[in-house]
C-alpha positions in Angstrom: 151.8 267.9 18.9 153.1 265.4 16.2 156.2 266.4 13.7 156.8 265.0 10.5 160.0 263.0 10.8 161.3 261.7 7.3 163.3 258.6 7.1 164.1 256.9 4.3 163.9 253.0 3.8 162.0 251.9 0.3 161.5 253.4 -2.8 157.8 254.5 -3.5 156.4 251.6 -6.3 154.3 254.6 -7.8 157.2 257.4 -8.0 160.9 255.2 -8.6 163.0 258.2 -6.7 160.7 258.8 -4.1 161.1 258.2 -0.1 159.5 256.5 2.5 158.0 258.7 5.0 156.3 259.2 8.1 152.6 260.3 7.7 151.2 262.9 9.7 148.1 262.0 11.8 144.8 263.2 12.4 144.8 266.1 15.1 143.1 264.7 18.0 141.9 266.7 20.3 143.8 270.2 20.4 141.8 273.5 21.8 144.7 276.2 22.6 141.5 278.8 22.9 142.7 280.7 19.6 142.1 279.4 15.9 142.0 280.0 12.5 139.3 278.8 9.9 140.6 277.4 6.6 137.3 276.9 4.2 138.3 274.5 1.1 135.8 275.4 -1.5 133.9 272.9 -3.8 136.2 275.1 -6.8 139.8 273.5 -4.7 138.0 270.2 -4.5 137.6 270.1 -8.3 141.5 269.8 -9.2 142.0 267.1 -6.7 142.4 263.8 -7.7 142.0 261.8 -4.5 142.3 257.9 -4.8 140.9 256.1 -1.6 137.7 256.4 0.5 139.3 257.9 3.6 141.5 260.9 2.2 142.5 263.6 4.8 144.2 267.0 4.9 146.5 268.4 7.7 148.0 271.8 8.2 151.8 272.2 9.3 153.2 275.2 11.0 156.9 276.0 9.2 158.5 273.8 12.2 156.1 270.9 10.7 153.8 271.4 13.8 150.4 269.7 13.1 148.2 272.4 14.1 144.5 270.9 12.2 143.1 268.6 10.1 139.8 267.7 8.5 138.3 264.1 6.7 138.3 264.9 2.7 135.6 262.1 2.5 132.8 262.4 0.4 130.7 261.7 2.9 132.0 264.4 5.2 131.7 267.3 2.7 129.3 269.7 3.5 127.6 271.1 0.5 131.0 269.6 -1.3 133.0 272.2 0.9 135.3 271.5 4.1 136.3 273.6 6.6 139.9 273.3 8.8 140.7 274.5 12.4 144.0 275.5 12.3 144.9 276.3 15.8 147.5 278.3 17.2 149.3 278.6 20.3 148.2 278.9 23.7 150.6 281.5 24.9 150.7 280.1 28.5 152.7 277.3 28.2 156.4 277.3 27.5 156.0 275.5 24.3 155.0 276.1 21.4 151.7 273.7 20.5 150.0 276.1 17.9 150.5 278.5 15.2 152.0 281.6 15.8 150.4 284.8 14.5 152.2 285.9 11.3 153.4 282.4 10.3 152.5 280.7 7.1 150.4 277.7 7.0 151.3 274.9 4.9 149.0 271.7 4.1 149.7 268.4 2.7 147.1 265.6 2.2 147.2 261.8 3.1 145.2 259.7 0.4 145.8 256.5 1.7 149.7 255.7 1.5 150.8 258.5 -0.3 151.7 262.2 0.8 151.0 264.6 -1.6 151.8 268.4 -1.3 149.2 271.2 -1.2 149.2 274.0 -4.0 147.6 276.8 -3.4 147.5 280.2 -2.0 149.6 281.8 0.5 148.2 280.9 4.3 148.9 283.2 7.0 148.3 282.4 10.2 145.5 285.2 12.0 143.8 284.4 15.4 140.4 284.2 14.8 140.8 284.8 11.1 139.5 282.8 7.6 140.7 282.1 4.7 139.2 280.8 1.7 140.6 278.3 -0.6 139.2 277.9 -4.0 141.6 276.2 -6.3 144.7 273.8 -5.0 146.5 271.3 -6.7 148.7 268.4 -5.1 151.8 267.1 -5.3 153.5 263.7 -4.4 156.2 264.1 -1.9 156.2 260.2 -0.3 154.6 257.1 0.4 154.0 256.4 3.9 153.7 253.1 5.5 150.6 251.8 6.4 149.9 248.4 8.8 146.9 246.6 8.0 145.1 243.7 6.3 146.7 243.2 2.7 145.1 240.2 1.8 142.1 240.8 -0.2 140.4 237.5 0.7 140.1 238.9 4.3 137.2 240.3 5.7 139.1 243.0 7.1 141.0 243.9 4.2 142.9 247.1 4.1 142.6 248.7 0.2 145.2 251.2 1.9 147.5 249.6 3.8 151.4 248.2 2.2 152.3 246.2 5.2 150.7 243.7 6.6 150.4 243.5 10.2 149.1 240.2 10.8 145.8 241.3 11.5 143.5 239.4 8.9 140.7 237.6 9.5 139.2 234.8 7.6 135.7 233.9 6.6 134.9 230.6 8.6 134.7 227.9 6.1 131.6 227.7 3.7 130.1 231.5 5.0 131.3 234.9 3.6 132.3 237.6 5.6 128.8 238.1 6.5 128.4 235.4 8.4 126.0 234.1 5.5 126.5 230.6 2.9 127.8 231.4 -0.3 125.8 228.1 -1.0 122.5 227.6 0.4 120.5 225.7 -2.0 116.9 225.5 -0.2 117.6 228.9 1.7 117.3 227.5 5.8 120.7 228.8 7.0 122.8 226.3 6.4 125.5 226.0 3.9 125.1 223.1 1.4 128.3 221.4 2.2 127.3 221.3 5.8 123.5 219.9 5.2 123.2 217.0 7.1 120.2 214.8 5.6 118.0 212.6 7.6 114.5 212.1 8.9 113.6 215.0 10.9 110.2 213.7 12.3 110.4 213.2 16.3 107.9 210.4 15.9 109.9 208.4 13.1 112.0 205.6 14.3 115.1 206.9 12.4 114.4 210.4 13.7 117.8 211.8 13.4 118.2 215.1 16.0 121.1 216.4 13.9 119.8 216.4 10.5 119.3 219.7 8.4 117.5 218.3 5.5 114.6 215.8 5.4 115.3 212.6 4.0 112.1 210.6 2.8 112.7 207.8 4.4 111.5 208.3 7.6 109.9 205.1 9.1 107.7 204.4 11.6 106.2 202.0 14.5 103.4 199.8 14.1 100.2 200.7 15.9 100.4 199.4 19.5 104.3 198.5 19.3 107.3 201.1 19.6 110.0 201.4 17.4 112.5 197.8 19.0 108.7 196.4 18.2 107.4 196.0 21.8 104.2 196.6 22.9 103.6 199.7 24.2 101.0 198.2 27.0 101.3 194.5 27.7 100.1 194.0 31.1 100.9 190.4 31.1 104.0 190.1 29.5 103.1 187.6 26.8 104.5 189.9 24.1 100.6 190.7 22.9 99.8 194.2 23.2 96.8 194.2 25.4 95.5 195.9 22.4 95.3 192.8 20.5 94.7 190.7 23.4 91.3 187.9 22.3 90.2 185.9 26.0 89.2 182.4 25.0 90.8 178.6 25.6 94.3 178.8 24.7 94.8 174.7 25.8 94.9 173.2 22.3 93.8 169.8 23.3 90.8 171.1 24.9 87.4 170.8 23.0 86.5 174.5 22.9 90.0 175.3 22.2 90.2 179.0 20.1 93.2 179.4 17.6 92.9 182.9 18.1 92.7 183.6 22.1 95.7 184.8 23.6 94.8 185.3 26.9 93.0 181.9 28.4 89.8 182.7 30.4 89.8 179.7 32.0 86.9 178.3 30.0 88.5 175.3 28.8 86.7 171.8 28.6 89.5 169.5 28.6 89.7 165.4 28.2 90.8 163.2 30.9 93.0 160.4 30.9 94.8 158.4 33.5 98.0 155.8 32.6 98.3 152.6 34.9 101.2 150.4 34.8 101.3 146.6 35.1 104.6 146.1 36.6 104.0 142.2 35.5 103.7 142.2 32.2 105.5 145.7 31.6 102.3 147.2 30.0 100.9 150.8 30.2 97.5 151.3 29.5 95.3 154.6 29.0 92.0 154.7 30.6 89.4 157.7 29.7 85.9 158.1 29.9 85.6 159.4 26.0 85.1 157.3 23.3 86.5 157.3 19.7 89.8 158.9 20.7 93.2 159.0 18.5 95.6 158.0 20.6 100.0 158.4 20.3 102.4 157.4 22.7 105.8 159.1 23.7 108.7 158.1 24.9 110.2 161.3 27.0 109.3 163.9 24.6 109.6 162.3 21.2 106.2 160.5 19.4 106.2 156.3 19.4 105.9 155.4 15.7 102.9 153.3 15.0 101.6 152.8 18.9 98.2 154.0 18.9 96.4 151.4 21.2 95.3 152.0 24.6 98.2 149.8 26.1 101.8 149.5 25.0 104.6 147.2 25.9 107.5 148.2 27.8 111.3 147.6 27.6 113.0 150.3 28.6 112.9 152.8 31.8 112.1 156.1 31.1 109.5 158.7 31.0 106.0 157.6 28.9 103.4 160.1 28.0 99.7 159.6 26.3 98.2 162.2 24.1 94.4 161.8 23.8 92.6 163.4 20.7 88.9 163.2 20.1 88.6 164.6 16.3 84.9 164.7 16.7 85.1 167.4 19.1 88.3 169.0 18.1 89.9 168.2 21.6 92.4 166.0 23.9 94.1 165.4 26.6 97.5 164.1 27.8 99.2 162.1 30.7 102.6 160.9 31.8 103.8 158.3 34.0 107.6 157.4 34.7 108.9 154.1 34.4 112.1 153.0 36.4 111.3 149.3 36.6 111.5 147.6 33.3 115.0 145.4 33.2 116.6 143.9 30.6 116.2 140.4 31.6 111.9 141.3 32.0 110.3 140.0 28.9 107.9 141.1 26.8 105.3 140.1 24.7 108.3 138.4 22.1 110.7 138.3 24.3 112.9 141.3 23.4 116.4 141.6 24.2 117.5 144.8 23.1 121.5 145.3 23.5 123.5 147.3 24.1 121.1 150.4 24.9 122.7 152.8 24.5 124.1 151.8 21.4 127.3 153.0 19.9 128.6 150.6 17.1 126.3 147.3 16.8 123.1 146.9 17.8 122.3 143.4 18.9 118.4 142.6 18.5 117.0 138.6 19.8 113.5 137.5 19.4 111.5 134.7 21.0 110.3 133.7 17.5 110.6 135.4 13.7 109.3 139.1 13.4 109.5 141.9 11.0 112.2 144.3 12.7 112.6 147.9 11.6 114.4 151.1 13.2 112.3 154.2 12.8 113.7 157.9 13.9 111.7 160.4 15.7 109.7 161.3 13.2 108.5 158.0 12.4 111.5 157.9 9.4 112.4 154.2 8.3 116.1 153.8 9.4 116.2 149.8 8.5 114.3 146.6 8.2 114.6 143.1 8.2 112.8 139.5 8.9 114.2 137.4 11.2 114.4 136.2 14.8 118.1 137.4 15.6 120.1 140.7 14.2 123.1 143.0 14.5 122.7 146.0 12.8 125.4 148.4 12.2 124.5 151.6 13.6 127.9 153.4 13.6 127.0 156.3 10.8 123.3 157.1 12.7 123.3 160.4 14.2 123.3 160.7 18.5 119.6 160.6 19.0 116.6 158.7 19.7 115.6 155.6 18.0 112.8 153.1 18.2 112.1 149.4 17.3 109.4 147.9 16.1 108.3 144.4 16.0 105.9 142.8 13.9 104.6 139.3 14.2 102.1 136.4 14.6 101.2 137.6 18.4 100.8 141.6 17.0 103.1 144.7 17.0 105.3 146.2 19.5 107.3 149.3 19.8 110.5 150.1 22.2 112.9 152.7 22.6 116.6 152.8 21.8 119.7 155.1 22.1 122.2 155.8 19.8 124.9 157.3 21.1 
């Protein structure tokens, strides 16, 4: 059984002279085999001014014995009445754990913090007997101390606890204590501040897995190509989606040639051309069964300015090519042959000494007789010209790269490679 034990320690906010106290608990539990039944009528509920949602009343023996007690929660009203077990003791046990008969009854009631004192009519303890109570009044005797939440913020907030027990518990950040948003805009669960927007289409390109709100930018692939723009079937690897694939003649020189095939189905009709070499006279010349043909020279990879005859004259070593284009018939062919022969001191048609090749500073230029000398680029660009049968040009400011020389005189035009380095 539990005893009220007064101690004091803080004065009561409510009451300025009152104690601190101990409040009694709720009997838990207690069957001794004999009671007595205390019924509070609605009349005793009436003068009671109770302030919290979980009031409740215990009765004390005179030795402060707890010996019943009963919720004084609305809820918990029958009919707006209450009844009390007060139980007495079991005469067995040495001890006294009840009421004895012939003892008066006291009752005091804990409305949250406070202990107030019962007013009412005498109570005398009767085994099996009853007693009604229909009036009662209360009267403050301490405040008790309660552990609990006190911050009001908390989800588990205590409205009647004075002492906090570290026991509080938060709302996670953005939700209530419901575990809902307080902000939630379009209503799908998740709080505003934590919306994440993006493009939530799987087949999008930006598809974002982690997004909460749609975005409208979503993009996505073009048809046959996935989203790093690859085909999505390209069974030869020529970066065409098989798709899009057009069979035709993909050789441009050839006279059925298609701009628009991309796979070749080996239905070309190509031009031929052969290049034979007079070592003797260091001359190249183009033979072909086609008439009419537009013909260009190269030297290694890079065009001949101005050779388009079926021979041209040598003077330097190197690799020569042919391209063969018949504009009737949209078509050509092409041919290479590799010269490692020619020497400096071979001459040529004028007599070309070319010197030195390659060329860093001055290029020195001799002729057997008086010619028109220019230095074309690449791309057929006039670099410099002159008349005359022997030069040095200052090349110093050219850029590294191929150069050519052309000569034109009395006995026709020739064309030869040089090296600037």
């Amino acid at each position: 059984m539990k005893h009220i034990i007064a101690f004091f320690l803080l004065v009561s906010p409510a009451f300025v002279s009152a104690q601190s106290c101990e409040l009694p608990s709720v009997l838990d539990g207690l069957n001794t085999g004999s009671n007595m039944t205390l019924l509070l009528n609605e009349g005793f509920f009436s003068n009671l001014n109770l302030n919290t949602n979980s009031p409740y009343i215990v009765a004390l023996t005179e030795n402060d014995l707890v010996v019943g007690s009963a919720s004084l929660a609305e809820e918990d009203l029958s009919n707006g009445m209450q009844s009390v077990a007060v139980w007495g003791d079991d005469a067995i046990s040495d001890s006294i754990d009840g009421a004895i008969p012939g003892e008066t009854i006291s009752l005091q009631i804990v409305d949250g913090a406070n202990l107030y004192i019962v007013n009412t009519i005498p109570i005398i303890f009767t085994v099996n007997g009853m007693s009604l109570i229909t009036s009662g009044s209360m009267t403050y005797d301490c405040t008790g101390i309660v552990f609990g939440c006190t911050d009001a913020n908390a989800c588990n907030f205590d409205i009647e606890a004075n002492e906090d027990d570290g026991s509080c518990i938060s709302p996670a950040d953005y939700y209530n204590c419901d575990g809902d948003c307080i902000l939630d805009s379009d209503n799908d669960g998740v709080c505003d501040e934590l919306e994440i927007i993006g493009c939530v289409e799987p087949m999008a390109c930006n598809y974002n897995p982690l997004a909460t709100q749609e975005s409208e930018d979503c993009y996505y692939p073009e048809p046959y190509y996935n989203c790093d723009s690859t085909c999505v079937n390209d069974a030869d690897g020529d970066s065409i989606c098989d798709e899009l694939e057009t069979d035709g003649c993909t050789n441009m020189f050839a006279c059925n040639y298609q701009d628009t095939a991309t796979d070749d189905d080996g239905s070309c009709i190509v031009i031929t051309a052969d290049i034979f070499y007079n070592q003797q006279e260091n001359i190249l010349t183009v033979e072909t069964l086609h008439d009419s043909l537009e013909i260009t020279w190269l030297y290694y990879e890079n065009v001949i300015p101005f050779e388009h005859n079926d021979t041209l004259y040598l003077l330097e070593d190197g690799v020569y090519g042919v391209l063969l284009y018949d504009p009737i018939n949209d078509c050509g062919t092409t041919d290479t042959v590799h010269i490692n022969v020619v020497g400096l001191e071979e001459q040529s048609k004028y007599l070309v000494s070319l010197y030195p090749n390659p060329v860093s500073d001055y290029l020195h230029i001799k002729l057997k007789s008086e010619a028109t000398i220019t230095l074309y680029n690449t791309v057929g660009k006039l670099i410099y010209q002159t008349t005359g049968q022997e030069q040095t040009i200052s090349v110093y400011e050219l850029p590294t790269g191929l150069y050519f020389l052309k000569v034109d005189g009395p006995l026709g035009s020739a064309t030869y490679p040089w090296i600037k380095n």
